[in-house]
C-alpha positions as semicolon CSV with decimal commas, in nm:
position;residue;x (nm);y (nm);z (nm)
1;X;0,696;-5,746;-2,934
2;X;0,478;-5,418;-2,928
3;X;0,644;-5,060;-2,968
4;X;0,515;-4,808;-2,770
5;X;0,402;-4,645;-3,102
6;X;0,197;-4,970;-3,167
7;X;0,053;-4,931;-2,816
8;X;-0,043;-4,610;-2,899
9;X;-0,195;-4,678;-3,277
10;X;-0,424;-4,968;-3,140
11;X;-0,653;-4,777;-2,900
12;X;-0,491;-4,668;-2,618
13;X;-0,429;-4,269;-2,747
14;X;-0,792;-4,220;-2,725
15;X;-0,829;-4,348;-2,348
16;X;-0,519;-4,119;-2,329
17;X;-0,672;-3,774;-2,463
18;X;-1,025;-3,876;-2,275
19;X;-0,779;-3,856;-1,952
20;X;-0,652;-3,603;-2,002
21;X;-0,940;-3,370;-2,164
22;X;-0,712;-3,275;-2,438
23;X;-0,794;-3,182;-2,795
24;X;-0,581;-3,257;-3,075
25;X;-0,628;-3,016;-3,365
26;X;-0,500;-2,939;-3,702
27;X;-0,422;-2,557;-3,828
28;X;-0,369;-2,541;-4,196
29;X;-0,191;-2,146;-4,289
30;X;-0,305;-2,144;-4,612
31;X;-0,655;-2,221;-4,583
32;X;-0,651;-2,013;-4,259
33;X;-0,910;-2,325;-4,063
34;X;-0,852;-2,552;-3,774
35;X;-0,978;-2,813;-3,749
36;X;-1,018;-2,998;-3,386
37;X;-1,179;-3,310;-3,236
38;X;-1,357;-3,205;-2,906
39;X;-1,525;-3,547;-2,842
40;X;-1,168;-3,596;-2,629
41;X;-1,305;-3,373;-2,369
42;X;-1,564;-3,386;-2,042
43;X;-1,883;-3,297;-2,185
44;X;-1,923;-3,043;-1,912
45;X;-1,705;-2,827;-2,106
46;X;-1,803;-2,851;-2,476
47;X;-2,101;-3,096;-2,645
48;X;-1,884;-3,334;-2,777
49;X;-1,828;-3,273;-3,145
50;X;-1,636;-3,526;-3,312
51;X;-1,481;-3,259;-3,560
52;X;-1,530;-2,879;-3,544
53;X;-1,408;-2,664;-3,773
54;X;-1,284;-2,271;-3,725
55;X;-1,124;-2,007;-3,931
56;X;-0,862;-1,840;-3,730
57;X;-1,066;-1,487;-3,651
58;X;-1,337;-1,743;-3,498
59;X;-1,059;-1,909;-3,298
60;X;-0,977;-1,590;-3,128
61;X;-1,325;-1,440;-3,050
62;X;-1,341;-1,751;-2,883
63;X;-1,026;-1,607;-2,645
64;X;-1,045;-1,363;-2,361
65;X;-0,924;-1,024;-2,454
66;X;-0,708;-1,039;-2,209
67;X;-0,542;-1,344;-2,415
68;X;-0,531;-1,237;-2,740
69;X;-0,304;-1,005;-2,794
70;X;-0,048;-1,265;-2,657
71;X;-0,200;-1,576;-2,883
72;X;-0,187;-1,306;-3,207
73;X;0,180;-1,282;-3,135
74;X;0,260;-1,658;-3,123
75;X;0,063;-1,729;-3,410
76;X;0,257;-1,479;-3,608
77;X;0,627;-1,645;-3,485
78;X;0,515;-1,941;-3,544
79;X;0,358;-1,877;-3,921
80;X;0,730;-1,642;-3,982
81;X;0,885;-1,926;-3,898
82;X;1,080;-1,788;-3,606
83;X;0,958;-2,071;-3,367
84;X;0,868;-2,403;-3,411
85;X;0,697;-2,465;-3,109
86;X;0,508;-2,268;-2,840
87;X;0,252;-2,252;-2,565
88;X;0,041;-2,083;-2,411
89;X;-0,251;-2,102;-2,077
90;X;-0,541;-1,909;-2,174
91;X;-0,888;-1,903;-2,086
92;X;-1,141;-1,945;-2,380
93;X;-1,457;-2,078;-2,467
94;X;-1,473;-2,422;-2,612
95;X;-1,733;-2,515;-2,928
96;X;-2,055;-2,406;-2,811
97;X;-1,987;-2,371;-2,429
98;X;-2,086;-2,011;-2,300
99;X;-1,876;-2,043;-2,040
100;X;-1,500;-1,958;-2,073
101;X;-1,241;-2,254;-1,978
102;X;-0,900;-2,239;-1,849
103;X;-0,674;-2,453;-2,163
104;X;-0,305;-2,498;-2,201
105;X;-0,260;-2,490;-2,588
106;X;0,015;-2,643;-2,751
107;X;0,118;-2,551;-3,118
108;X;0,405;-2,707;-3,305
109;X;0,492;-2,611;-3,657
110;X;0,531;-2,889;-3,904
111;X;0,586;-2,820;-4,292
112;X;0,683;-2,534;-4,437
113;X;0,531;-2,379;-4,790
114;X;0,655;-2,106;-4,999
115;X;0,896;-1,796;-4,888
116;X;0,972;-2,038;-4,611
117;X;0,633;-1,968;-4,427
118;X;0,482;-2,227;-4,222
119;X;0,218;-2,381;-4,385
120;X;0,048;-2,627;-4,169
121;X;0,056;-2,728;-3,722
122;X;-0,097;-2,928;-3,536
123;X;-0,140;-2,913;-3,138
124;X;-0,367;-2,988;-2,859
125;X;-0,553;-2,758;-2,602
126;X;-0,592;-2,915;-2,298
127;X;-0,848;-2,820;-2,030
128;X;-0,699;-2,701;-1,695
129;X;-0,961;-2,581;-1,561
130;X;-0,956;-2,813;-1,272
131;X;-0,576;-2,688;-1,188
132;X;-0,619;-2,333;-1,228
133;X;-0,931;-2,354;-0,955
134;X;-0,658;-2,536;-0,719
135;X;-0,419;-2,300;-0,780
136;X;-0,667;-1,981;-0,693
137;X;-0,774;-2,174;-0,384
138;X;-0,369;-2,227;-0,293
139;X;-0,321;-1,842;-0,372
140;X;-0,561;-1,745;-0,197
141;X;-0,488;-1,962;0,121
142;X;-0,157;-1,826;0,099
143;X;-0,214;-1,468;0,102
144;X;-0,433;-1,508;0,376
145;X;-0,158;-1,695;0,578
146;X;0,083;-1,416;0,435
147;X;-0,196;-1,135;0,604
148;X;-0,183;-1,357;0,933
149;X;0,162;-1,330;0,960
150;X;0,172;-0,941;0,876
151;X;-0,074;-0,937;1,177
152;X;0,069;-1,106;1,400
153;X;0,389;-0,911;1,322
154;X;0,207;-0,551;1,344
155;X;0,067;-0,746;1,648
156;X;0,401;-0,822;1,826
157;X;0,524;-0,437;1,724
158;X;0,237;-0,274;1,877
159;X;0,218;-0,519;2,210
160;X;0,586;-0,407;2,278
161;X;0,534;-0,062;2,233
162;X;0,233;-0,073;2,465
163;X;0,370;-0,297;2,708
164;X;0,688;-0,075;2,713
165;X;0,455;0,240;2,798
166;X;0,326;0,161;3,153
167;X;0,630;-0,078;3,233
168;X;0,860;0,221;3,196
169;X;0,613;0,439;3,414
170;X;0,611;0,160;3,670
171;X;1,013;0,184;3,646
172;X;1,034;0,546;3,655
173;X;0,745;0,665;3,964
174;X;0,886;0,316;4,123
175;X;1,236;0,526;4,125
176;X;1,116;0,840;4,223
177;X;0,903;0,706;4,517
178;X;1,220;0,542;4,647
179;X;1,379;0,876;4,665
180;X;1,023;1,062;4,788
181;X;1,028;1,255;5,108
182;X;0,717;1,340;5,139
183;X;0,415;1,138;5,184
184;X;0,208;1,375;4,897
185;X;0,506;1,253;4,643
186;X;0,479;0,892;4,758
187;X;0,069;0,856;4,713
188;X;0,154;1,046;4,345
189;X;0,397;0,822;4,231
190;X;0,182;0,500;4,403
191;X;-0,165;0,657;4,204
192;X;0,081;0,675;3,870
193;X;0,194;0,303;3,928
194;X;-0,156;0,140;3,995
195;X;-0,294;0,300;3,683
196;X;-0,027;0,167;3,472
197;X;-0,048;-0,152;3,660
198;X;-0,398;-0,166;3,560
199;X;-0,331;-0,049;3,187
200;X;-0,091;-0,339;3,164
201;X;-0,388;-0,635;3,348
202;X;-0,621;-0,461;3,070
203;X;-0,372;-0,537;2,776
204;X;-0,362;-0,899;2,867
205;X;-0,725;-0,967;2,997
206;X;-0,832;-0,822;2,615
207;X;-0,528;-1,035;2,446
208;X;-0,667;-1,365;2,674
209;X;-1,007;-1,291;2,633
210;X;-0,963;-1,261;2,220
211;X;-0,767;-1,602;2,229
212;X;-1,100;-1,768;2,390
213;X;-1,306;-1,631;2,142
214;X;-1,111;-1,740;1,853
215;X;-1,037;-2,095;1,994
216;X;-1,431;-2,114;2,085
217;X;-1,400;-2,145;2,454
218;X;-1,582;-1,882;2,572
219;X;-1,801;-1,960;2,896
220;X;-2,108;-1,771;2,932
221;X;-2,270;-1,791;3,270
222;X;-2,682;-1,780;3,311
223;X;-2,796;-1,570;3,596
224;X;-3,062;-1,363;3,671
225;X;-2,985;-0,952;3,621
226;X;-3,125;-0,670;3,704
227;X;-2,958;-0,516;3,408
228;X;-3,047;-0,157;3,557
229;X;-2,792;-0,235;3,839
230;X;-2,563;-0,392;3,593
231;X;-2,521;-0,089;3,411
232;X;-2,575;0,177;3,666
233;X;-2,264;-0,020;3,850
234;X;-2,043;-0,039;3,542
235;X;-2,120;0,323;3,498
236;X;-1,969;0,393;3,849
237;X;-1,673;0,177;3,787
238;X;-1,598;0,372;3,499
239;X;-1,604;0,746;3,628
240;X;-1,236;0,752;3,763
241;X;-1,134;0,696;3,393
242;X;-1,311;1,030;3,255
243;X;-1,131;1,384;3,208
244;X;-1,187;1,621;3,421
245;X;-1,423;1,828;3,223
246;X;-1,726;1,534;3,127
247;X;-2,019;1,433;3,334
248;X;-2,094;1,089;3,304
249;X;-2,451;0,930;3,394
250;X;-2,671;0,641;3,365
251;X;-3,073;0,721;3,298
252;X;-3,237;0,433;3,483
253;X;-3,541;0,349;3,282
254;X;-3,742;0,281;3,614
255;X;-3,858;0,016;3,471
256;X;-3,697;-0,339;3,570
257;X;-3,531;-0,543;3,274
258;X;-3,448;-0,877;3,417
259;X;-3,255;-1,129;3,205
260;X;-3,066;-1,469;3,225
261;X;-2,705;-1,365;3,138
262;X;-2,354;-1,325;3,216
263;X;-2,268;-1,066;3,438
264;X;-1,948;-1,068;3,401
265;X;-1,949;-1,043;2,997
266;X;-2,170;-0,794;2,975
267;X;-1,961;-0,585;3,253
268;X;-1,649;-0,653;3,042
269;X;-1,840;-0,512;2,702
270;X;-1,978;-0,207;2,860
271;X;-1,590;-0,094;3,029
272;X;-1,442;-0,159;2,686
273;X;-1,695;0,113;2,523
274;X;-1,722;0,324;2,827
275;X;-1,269;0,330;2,826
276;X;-1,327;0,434;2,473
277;X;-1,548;0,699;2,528
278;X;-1,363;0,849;2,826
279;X;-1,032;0,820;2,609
280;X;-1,175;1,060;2,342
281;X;-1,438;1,311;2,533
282;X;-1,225;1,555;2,624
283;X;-1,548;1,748;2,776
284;X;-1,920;1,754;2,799
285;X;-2,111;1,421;2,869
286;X;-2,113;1,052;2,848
287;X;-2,487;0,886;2,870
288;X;-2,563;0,539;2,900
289;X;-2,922;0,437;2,824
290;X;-3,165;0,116;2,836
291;X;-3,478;0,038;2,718
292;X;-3,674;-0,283;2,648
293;X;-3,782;-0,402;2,293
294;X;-4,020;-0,682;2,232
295;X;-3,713;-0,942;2,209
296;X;-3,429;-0,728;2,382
297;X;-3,261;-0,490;2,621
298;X;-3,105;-0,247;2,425
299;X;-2,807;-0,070;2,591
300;X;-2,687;0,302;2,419
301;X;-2,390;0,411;2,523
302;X;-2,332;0,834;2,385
303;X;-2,056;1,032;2,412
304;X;-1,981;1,450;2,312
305;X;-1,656;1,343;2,216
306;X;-1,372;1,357;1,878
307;X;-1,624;1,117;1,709
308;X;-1,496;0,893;1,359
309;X;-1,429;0,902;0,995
310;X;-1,654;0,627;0,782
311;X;-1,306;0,471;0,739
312;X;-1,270;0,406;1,145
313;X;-1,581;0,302;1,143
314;X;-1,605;0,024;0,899
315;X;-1,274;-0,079;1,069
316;X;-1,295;-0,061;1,441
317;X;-1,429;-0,394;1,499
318;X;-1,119;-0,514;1,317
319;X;-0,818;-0,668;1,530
320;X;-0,538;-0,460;1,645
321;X;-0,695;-0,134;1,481
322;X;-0,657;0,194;1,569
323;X;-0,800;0,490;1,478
324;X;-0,514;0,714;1,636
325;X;-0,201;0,558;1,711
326;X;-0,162;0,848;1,936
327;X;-0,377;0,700;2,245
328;X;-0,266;0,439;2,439
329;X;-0,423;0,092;2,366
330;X;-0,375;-0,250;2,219
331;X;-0,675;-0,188;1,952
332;X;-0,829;-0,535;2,066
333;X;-1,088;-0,399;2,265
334;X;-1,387;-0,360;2,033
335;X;-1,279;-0,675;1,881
336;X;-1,386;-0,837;2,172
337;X;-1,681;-0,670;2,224
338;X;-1,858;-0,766;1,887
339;X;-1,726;-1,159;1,954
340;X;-1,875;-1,126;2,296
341;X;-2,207;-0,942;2,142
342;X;-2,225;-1,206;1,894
343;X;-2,170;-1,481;2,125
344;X;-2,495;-1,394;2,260
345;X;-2,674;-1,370;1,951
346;X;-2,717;-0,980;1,970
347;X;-2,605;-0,684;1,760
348;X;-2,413;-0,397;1,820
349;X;-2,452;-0,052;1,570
350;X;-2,198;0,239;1,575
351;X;-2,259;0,594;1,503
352;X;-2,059;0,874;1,483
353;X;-1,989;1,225;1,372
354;X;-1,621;1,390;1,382
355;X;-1,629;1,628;1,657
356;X;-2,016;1,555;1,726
357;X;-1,951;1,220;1,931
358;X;-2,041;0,857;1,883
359;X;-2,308;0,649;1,977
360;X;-2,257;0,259;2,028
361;X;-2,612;0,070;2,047
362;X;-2,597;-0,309;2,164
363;X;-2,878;-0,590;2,188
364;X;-2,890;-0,840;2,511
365;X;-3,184;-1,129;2,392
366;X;-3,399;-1,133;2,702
367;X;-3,550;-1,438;2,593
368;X;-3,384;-1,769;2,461
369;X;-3,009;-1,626;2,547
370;X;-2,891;-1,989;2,654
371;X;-3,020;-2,369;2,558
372;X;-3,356;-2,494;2,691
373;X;-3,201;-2,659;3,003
374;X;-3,352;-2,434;3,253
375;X;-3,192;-2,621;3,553
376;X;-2,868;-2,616;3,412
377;X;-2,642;-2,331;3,595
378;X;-2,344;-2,276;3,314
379;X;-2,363;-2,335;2,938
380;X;-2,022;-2,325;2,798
381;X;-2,059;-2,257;2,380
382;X;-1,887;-2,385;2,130
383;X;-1,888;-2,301;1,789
């Protein structure tokens, strides 16, 4: 009956190093070489020498130098004699391979020569490569899961705080109208309600409207526009919202731009830009202007107002940001914009100057803005 040393003399140890891409190798102290047998391993990592020989300094100018100092160390306990065995994951380059390798090398010390130094080792250096590329891949799916849940916790944080805002104005004028005894009071306290009433239908129609996006289940509608009325209209809808001190116009081009679109999109996009701009023009003006390229309407929407940092920039478009935590908002809103911009296949630019103002430039395709199904009425997208 066969020992499982005899199964492993006959023939099955090679099958087992070809398996597992190891190398066995031999280091001899004295004469300061390894030698190693690197036909064990996947020839897309080395060329398959049946023996290849190394002095030590070679071995480690094969190493990272972010490894070496480490591997220096255990060769030293192992050569004093104050280990016997030891490992190490490193990433190197193997015979004449270029590129570097992740290996798990294995050393164990075997006889000892004179002033009880270790004289000779042997060991194997198995490729990992393959595992270390899993692992990155796990990392970095779980610090992305681990930046989802920080969002959705800063997420939860800020919705309460901004839900708390207008609720507790809705509590508090809804109180002080009960108590009103005059009708000037009572319309007061009824104007403060409906505008936090509306703040809090605006929170949830930009938290709804974000969910669609991400799930893919936005609906975009094809009608015709006159996007001059379009604009011109949200432009009206939007003057309540501005201070006191800002004129706000739109510069019909006089010149009809008539598209296949949805209204209602393109009405939501311009309020969230124009509620920005009123929110931080404090005075002078906010223009909206269109003209007509070759392949789109472009829509400019300018404001004299606080204007951004490069920072606030490269970060609006980001969920739940906010460049001032001071003013009131869910920072959602230009999050939805670009997904509703890019739903459409068109573009959208920011530019800005602290205390100059900011200029927001979108693109509307006038031509080929839905599928070729001309008789077709609604086109809902899903990507």
């Amino acid at each position: 009956m066969k020992t499982l040393q005899d199964f492993f003399t006959d023939n099955h140890m090679d099958e087992v190093l070809h398996s597992l891409n190891t190398i066995p190798w031999h280091f001899d102290f004295q004469q300061n070489v390894i030698t190693s047998n690197l036909s064990y391993i996947d020839t897309r990592y080395t060329n398959g020498l049946s023996f290849h020989q190394l002095s030590f300094e070679q071995f480690t100018e094969a190493i990272l130098p972010e490894f070496r100092e480490e591997m220096l160390e255990i060769y030293s306990r192992v050569k004093n004699g104050l280990t016997t065995h030891a490992s190490i994951e490193m990433r190197m380059r193997i015979g004449e391979s270029q590129l570097p390798v992740w290996v798990e090398v294995n050393i164990v010390a075997k006889e000892k020569g004179e002033g009880g130094l270790v004289a000779k080792a042997v060991g194997s250096a198995t490729i990992i490569q393959e595992r270390k590329e899993a692992e990155i891949v796990m990392l970095r799916a779980q610090r992305k899961a681990e930046q989802a849940n920080m969002i959705k916790t800063n997420f939860l944080s800020n919705m309460t705080h901004e839900f708390r805002t207008p609720l507790n104005a809705i509590l508090g004028f809804s109180t002080i109208m009960a108590h009103s005894t005059t009708i000037e009071e009572r319309m007061q306290c009824l104007g403060a309600i409906q505008t936090s009433g509306s703040q809090l239908i605006q929170m949830i129609e930009d938290v709804i409207e974000l969910s669609k996006l991400e799930a893919n289940e936005v609906e975009l509608r094809r009608n015709l526009i006159d996007l001059n009325i379009l604009l011109e209209k949200s432009v009206e809808e939007a003057k309540p919202m501005r201070k006191p001190a800002v004129t706000m116009s739109y510069h019909n081009t006089e010149v009809p731009i008539i598209l296949h679109g949805d209204e209602a999109k393109i009405m939501l996009v311009m309020k969230q830009i124009l509620d920005n701009a009123c929110k931080f023009t404090e005075q002078g003006t906010i223009d909206v202007y269109c003209h007509k390229s070759s392949e789109n309407a472009v829509v400019t929407i300018q404001d004299t107002g606080a204007g951004m940092s490069s920072e606030t920039i490269h970060h609006m478009f980001d969920r739940f940001y906010k460049g001032n935590t001071f003013v009131p908002g869910t920072g959602l809103g230009m999050s939805v914009v670009r997904g509703l911009v890019e739903l459409w296949n068109g573009t959208i630019k920011v530019d800005s100057k602290q205390n100059k103002g900011t200029s927001v430039t979108f693109t509307i395709p006038l031509h080929a803005f839905f599928f070729q199904n001309r008789t077709q009425q609604e086109v809902k997208y899903h990507f």
